[in-house]
BAFI-3210 file (N, C-alpha, C; in Angstrom, 3 decimals, decimal comma, padded with zeros to 6 digits):
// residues 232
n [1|2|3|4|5|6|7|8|9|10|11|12|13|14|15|16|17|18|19|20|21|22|23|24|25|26|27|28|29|30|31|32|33|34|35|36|37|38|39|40|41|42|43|44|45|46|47|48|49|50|51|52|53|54|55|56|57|58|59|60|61|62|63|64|65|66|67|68|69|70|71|72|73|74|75|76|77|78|79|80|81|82|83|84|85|86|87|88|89|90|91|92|93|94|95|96|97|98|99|100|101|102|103|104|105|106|107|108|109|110|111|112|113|114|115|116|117|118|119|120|121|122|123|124|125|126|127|128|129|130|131|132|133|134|135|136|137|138|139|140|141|142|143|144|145|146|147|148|149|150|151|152|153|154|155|156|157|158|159|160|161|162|163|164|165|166|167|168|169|170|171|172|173|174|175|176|177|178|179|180|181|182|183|184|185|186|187|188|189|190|191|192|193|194|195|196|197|198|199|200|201|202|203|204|205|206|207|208|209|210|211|212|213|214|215|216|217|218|219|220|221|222|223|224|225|226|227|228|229|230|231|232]
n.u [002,382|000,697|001,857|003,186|003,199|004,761|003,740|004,737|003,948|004,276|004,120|002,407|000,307|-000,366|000,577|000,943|001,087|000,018|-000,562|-000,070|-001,516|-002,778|-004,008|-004,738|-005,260|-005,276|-004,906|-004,359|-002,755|-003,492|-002,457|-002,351|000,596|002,298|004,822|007,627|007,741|009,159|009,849|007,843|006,673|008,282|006,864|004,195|003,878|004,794|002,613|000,662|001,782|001,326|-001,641|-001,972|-000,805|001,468|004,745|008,291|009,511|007,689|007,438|007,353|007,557|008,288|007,015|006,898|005,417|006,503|006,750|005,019|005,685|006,294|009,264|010,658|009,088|009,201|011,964|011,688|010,419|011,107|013,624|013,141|011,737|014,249|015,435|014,591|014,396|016,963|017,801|016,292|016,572|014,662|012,253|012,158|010,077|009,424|006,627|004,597|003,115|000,999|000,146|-000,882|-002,995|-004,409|-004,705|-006,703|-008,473|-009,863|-011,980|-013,907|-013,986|-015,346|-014,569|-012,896|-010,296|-008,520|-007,457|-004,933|-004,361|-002,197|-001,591|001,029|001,895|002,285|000,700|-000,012|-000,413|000,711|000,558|-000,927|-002,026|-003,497|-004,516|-007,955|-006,369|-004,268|-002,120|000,118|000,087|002,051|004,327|004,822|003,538|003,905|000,991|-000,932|-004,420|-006,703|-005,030|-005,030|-006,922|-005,370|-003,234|-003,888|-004,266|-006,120|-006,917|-007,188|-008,920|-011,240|-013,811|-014,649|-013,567|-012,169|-011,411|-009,616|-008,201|-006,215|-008,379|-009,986|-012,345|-012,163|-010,568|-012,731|-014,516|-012,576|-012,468|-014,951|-015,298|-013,940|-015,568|-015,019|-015,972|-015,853|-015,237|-015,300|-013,960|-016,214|-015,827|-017,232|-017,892|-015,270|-014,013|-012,787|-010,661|-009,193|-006,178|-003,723|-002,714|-001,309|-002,661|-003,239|-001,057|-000,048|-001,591|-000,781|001,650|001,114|000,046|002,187|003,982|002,735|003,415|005,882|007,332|009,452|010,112|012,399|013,467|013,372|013,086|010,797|011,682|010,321|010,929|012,845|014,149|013,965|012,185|009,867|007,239|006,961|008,146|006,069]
n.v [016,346|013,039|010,811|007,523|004,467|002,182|-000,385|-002,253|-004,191|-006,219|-005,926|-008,208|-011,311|-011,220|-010,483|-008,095|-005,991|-003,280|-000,979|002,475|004,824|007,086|009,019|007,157|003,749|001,438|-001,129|-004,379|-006,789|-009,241|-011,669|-014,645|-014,839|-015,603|-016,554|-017,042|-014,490|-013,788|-015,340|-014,825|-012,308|-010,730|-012,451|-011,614|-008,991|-008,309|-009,107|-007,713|-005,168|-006,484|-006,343|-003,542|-003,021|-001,445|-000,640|-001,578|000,601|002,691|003,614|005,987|006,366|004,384|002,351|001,120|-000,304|000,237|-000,822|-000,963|-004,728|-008,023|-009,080|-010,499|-009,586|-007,415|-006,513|-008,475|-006,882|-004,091|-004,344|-005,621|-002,951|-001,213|-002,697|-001,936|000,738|001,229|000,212|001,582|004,158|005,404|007,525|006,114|005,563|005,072|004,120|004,141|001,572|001,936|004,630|004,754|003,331|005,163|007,278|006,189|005,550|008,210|009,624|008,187|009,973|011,191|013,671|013,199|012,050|008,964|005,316|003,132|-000,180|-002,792|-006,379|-007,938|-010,395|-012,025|-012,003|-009,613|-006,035|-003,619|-000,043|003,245|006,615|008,934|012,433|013,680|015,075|013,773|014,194|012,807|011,882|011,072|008,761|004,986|002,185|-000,752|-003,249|-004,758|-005,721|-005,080|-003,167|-000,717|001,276|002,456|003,329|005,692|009,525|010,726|013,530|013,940|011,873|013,174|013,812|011,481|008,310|006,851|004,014|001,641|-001,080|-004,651|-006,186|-004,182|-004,090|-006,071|-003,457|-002,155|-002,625|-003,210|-000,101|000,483|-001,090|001,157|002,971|004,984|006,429|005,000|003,758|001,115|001,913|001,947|-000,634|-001,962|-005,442|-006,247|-004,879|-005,228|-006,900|-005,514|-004,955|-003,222|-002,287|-003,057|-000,567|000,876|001,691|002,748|004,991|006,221|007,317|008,730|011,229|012,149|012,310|014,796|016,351|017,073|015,256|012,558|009,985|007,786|004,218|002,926|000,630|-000,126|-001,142|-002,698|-004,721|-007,124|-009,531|-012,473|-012,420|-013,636|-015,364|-018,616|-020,510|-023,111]
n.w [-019,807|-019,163|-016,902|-017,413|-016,146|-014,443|-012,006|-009,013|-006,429|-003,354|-000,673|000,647|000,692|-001,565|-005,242|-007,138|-010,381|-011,740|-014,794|-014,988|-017,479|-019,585|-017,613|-015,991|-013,658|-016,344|-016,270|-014,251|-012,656|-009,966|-008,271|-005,699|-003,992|-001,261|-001,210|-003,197|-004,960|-006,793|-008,927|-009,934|-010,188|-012,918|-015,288|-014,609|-014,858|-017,522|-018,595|-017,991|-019,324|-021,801|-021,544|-022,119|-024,484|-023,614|-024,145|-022,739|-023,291|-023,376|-020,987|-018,534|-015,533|-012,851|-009,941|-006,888|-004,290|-000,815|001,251|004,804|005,314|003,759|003,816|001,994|-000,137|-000,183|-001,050|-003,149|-005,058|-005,041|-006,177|-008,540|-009,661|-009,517|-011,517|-014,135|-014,188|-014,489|-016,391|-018,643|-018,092|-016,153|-013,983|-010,482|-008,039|-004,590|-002,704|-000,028|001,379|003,264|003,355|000,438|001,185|002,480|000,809|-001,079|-000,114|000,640|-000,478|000,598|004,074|005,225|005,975|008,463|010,376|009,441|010,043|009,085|008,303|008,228|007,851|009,552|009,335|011,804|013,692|015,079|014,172|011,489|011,729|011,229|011,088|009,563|009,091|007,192|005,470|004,025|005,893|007,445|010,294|012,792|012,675|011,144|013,178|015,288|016,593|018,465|017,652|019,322|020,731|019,816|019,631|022,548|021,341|019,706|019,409|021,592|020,847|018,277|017,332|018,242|016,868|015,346|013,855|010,714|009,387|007,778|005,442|006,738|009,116|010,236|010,823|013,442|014,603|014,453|016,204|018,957|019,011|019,442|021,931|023,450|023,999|022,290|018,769|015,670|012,119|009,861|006,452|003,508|001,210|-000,567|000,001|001,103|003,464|005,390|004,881|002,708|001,525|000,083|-003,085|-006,352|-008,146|-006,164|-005,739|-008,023|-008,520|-005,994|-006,955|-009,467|-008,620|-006,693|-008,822|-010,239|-008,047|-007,815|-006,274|-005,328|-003,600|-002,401|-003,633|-001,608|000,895|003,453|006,255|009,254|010,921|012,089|009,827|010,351|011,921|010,118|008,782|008,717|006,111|004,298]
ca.u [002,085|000,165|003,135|003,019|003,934|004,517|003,530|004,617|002,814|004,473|003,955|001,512|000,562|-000,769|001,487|000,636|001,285|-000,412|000,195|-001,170|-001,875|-003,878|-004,742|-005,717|-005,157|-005,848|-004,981|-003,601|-002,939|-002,870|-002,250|-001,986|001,674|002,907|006,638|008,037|007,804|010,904|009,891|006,034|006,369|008,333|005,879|002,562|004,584|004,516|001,237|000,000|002,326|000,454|-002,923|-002,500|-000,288|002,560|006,504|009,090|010,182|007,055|007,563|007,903|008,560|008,349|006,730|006,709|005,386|008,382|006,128|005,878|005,351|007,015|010,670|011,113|008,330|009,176|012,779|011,811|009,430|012,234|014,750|012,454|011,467|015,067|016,136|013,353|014,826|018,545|017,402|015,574|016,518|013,580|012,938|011,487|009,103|008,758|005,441|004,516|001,891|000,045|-000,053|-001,587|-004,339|-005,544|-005,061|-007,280|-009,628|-009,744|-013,110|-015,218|-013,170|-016,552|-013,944|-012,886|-008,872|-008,134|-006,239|-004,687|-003,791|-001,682|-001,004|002,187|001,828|002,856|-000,511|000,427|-000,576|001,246|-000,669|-000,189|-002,972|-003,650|-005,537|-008,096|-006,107|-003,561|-000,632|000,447|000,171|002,929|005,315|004,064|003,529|003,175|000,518|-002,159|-005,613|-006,754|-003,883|-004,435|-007,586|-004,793|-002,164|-004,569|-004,557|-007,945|-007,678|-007,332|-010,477|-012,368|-015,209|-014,569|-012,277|-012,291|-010,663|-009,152|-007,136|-006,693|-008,373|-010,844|-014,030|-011,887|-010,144|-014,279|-015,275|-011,904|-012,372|-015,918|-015,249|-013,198|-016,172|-014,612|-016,535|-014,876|-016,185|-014,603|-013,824|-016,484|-014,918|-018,082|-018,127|-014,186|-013,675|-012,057|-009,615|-008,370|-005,122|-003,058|-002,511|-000,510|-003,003|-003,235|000,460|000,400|-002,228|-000,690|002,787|000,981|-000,548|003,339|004,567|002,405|003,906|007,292|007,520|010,234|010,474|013,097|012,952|014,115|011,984|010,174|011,812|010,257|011,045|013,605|013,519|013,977|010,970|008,598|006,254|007,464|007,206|005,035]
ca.v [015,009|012,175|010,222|005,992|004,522|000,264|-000,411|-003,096|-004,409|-007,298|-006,623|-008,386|-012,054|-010,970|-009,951|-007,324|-005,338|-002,230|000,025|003,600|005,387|007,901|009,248|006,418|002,991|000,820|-002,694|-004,996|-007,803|-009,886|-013,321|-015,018|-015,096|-015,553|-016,950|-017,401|-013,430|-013,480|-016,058|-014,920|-010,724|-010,750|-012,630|-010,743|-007,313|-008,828|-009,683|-006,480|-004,292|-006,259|-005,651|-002,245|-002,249|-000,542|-001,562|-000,983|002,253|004,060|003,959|007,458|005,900|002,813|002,662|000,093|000,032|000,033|-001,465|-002,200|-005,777|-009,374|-008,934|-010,908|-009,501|-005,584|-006,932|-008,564|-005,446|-003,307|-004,970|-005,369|-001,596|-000,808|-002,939|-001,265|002,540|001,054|-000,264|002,294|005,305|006,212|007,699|005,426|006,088|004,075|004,183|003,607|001,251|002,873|006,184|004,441|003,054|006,515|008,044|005,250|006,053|009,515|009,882|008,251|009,458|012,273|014,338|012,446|011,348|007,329|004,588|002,302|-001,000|-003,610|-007,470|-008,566|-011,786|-012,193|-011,427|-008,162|-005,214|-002,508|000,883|005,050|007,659|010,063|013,452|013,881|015,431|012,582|014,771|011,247|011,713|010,127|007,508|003,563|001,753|-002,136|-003,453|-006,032|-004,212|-004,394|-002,061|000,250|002,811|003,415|004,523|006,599|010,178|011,074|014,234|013,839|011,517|013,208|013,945|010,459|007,867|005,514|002,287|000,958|-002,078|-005,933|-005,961|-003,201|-004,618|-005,922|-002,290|-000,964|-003,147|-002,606|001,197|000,851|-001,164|002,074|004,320|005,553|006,495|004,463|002,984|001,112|002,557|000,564|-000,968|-003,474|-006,869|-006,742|-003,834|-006,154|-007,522|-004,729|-004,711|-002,159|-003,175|-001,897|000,184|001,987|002,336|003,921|006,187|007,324|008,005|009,470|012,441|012,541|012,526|015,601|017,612|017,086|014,302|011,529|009,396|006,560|003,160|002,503|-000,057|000,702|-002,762|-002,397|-005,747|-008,416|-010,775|-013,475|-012,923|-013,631|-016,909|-019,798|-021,626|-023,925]
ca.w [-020,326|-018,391|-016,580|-018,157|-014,902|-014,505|-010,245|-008,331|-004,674|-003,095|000,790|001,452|000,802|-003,117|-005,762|-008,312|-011,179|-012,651|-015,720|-015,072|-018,351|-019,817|-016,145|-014,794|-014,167|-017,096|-015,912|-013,404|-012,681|-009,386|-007,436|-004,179|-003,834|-000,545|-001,432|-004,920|-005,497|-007,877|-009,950|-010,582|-010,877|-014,482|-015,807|-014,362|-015,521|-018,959|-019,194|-017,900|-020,621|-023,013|-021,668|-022,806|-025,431|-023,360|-023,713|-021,498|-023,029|-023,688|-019,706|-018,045|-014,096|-012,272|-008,719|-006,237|-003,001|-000,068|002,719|005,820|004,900|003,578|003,789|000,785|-001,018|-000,724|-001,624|-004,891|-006,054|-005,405|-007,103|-009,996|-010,113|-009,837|-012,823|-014,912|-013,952|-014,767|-018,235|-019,628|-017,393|-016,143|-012,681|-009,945|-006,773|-003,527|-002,380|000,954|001,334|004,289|002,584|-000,632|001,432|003,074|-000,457|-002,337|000,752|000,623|-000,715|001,896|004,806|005,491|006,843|009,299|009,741|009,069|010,810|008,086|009,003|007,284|008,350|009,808|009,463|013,133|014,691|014,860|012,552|011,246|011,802|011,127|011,283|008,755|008,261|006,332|004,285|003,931|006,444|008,376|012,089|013,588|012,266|011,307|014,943|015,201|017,781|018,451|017,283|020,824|021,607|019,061|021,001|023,058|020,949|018,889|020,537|021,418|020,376|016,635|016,790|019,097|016,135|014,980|013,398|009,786|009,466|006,077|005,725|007,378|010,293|010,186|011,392|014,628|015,043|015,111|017,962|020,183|019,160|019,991|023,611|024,288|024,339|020,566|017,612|014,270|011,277|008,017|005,233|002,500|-000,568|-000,782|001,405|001,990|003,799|006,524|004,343|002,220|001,251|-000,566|-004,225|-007,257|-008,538|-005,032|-005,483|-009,350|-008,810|-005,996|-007,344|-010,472|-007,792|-006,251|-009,952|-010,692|-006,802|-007,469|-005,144|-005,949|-003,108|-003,325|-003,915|-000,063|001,985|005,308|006,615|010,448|011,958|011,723|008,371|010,750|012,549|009,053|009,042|008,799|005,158|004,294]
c.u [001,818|001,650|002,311|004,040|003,296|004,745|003,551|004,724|003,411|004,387|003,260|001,315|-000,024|000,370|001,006|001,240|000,525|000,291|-001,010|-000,925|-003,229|-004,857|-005,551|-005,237|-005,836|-005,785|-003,967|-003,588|-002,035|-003,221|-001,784|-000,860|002,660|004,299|006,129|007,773|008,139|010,327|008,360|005,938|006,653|007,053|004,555|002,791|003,946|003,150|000,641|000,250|001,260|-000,771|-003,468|-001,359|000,946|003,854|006,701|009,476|009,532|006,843|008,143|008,481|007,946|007,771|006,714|006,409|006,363|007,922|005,520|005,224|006,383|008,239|010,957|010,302|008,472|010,979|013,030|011,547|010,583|013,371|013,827|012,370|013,183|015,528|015,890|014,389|016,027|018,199|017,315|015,687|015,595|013,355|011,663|011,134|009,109|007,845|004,952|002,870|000,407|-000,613|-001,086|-002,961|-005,009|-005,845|-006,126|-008,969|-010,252|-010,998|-014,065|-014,728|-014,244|-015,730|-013,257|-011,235|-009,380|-007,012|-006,072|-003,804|-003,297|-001,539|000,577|002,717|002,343|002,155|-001,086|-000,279|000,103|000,179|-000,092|-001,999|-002,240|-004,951|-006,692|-007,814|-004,966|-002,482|-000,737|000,842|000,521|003,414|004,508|004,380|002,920|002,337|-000,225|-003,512|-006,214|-005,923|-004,360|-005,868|-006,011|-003,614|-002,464|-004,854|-005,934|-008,346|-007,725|-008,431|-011,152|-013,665|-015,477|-013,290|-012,691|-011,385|-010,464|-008,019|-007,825|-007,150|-009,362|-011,990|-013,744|-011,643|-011,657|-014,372|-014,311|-012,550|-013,869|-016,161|-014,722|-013,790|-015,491|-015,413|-015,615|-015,777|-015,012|-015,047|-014,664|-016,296|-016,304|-017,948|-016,577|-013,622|-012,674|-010,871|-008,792|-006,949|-004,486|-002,853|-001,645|-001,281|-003,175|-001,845|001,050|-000,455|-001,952|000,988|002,685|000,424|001,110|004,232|004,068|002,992|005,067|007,707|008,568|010,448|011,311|012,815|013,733|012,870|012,005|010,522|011,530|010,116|012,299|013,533|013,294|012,677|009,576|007,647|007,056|007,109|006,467|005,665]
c.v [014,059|011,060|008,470|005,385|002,969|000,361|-001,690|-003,375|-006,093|-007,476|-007,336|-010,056|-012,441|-010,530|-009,201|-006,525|-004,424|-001,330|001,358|004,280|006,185|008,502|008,722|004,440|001,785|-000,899|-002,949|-006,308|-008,915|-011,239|-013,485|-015,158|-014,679|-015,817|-016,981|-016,238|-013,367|-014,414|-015,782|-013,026|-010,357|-010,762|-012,207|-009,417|-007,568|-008,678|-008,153|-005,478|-004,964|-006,022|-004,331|-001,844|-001,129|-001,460|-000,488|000,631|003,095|004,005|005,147|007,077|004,462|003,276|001,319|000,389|-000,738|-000,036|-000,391|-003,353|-006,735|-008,275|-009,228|-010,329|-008,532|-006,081|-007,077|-007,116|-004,629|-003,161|-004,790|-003,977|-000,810|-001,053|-002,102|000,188|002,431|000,983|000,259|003,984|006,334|006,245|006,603|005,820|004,843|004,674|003,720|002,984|001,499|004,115|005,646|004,153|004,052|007,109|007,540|005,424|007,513|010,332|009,434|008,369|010,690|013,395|014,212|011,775|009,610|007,246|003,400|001,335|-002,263|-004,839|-007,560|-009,391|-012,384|-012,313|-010,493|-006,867|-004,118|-001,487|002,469|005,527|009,034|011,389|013,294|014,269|014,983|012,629|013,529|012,311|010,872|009,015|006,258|002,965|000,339|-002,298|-004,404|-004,608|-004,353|-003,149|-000,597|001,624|003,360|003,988|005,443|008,201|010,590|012,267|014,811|013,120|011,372|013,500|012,222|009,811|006,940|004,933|002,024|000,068|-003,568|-005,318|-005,154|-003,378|-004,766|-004,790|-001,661|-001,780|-003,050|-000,991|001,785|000,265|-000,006|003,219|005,477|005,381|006,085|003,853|002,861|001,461|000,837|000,569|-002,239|-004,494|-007,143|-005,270|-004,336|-006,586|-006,727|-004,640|-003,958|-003,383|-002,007|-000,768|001,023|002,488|002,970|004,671|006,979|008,057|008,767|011,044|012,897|013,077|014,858|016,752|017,696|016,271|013,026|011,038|007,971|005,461|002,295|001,897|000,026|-001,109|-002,052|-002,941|-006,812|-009,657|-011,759|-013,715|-013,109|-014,927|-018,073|-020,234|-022,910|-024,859]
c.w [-019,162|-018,235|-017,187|-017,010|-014,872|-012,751|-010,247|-007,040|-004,430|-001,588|000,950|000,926|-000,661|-003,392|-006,685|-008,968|-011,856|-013,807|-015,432|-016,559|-018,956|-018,332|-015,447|-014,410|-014,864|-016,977|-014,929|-012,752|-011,128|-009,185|-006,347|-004,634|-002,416|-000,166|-002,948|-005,341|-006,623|-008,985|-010,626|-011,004|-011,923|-015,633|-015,343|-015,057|-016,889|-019,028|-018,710|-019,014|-021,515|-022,844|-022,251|-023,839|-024,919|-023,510|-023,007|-022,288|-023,449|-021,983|-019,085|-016,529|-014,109|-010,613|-008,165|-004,775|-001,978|001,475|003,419|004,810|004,617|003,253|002,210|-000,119|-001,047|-001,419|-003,149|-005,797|-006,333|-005,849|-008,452|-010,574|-010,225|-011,028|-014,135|-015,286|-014,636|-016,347|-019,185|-019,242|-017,713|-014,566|-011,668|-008,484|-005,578|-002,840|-000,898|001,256|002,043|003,690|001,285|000,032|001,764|001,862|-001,463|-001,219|001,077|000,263|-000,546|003,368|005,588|006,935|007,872|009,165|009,594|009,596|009,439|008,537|007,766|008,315|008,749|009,443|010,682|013,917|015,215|014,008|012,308|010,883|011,511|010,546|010,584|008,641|007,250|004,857|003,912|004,366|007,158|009,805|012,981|012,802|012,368|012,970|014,372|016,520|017,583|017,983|018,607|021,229|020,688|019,169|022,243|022,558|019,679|020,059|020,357|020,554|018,821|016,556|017,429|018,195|015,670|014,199|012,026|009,921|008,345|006,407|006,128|008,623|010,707|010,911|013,126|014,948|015,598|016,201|019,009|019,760|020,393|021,680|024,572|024,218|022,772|019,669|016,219|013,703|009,921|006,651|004,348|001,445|-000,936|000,301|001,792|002,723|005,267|005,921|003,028|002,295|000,146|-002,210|-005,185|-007,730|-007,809|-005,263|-006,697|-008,853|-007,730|-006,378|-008,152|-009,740|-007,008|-007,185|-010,135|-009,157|-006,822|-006,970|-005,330|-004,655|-003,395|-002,987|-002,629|000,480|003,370|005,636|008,343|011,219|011,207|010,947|008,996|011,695|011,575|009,308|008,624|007,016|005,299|003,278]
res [x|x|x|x|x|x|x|x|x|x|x|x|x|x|x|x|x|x|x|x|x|x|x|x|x|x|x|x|x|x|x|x|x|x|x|x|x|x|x|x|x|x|x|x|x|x|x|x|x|x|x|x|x|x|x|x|x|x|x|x|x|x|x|x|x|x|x|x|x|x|x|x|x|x|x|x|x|x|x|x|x|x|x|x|x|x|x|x|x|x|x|x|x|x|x|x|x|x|x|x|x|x|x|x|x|x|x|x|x|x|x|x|x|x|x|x|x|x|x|x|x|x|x|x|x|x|x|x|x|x|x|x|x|x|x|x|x|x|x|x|x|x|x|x|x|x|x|x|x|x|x|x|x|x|x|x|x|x|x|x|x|x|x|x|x|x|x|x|x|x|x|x|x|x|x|x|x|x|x|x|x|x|x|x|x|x|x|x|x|x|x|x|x|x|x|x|x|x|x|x|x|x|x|x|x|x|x|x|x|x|x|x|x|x|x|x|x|x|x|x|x|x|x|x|x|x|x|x|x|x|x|x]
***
């Protein structure tokens, strides 16, 4: 049976909600939400269940992606996706948002591994290199995207390299000052500003659902809350 799986995406400076069903996902629903997580994901959940006519307990899991990203914002998700699992005991996935992006990229990657890059919000980016065939090569690494030709080893992209994520467009022109072949992954005119979303993060728990795979609902916290942005 096709897993009925409610996803929620709060690293980043959007908030979202997907429902996957019927092998695929059928809606979702986001918004800029850079603070006020807690008080805006309930209500987007909601409104997504009813887009398709799902309640909470024709729910088989719960997924949320478990960063890197906002402190407070992998926090809420994962509080939320826990309550969900408690409620209705049903089993729940943390998703790693890096991994979602190579997997949602996976079919223009012309063989070729991918560097997947996420914002900081620091200036920074959070980065990890994947296979073609989505084995992660080497642990997440923060850096400036200048820095990040040299902590790519050459000889994983000595045929070449893709790019997915923030940042992408800069990563090609350092890659390409360093005598490196790279190119971004295209999603249309934002291929620079890609960011992971819930529906990257049901469809891919619904491919982890179907391997056995239960990762838990533990967040990749990989810097100090106190060093986040400043409010506004």
């Amino acid at each position: 049976m096709s897993p009925v799986i409610l996803a929620f995406e709060a690293s980043t400076k959007h908030l979202s909600v997907a429902v996957y069903v019927n092998r695929s996902v059928q809606t979702m629903q986001k918004i800029e939400a850079p603070f006020g997580q807690a008080a805006k994901l309930v209500p987007l959940a909601l409104r997504a269940l009813a887009d398709v006519g799902v309640k909470f307990s024709n729910l088989s899991h719960v997924a949320a992606g478990c960063g890197p990203g906002s402190f407070t914002g992998l926090r809420v998700s994962l509080a939320a996706a826990k309550g969900v699992c408690l409620a209705h005991d049903i089993i729940g996935l943390g998703i790693s948002g890096l991994e979602a992006l190579a997997f949602s990229s996976s079919a223009s990657l012309n063989g070729l591994p991918v560097l997947c890059i996420t914002d900081t919000r620091r200036g920074n980016v959070y980065a990890q290199l994947f296979a073609n065939d989505m084995t992660q090569q080497g642990a997440i690494f923060e850096a400036k995207i200048d820095q990040l030709p040299s902590l790519v080893p050459a000889s994983i992209c000595a045929d070449g390299l893709m790019l997915v994520g923030f940042g992408a467009l800069a990563a090609q022109k350092a890659f390409t000052a360093n005598g490196l072949n790279a190119a971004p992954v295209s999603f249309g005119d934002n291929e620079d500003v890609l960011t992971v979303d819930a529906g990257m993060i049901a469809t891919l728990a619904a491919k982890k659902i179907m391997l056995g795979d239960f990762p838990p609902l533990t967040p990749l916290y990989l810097a100090d809350p106190r060093f986040g942005p400043n409010k506004k």
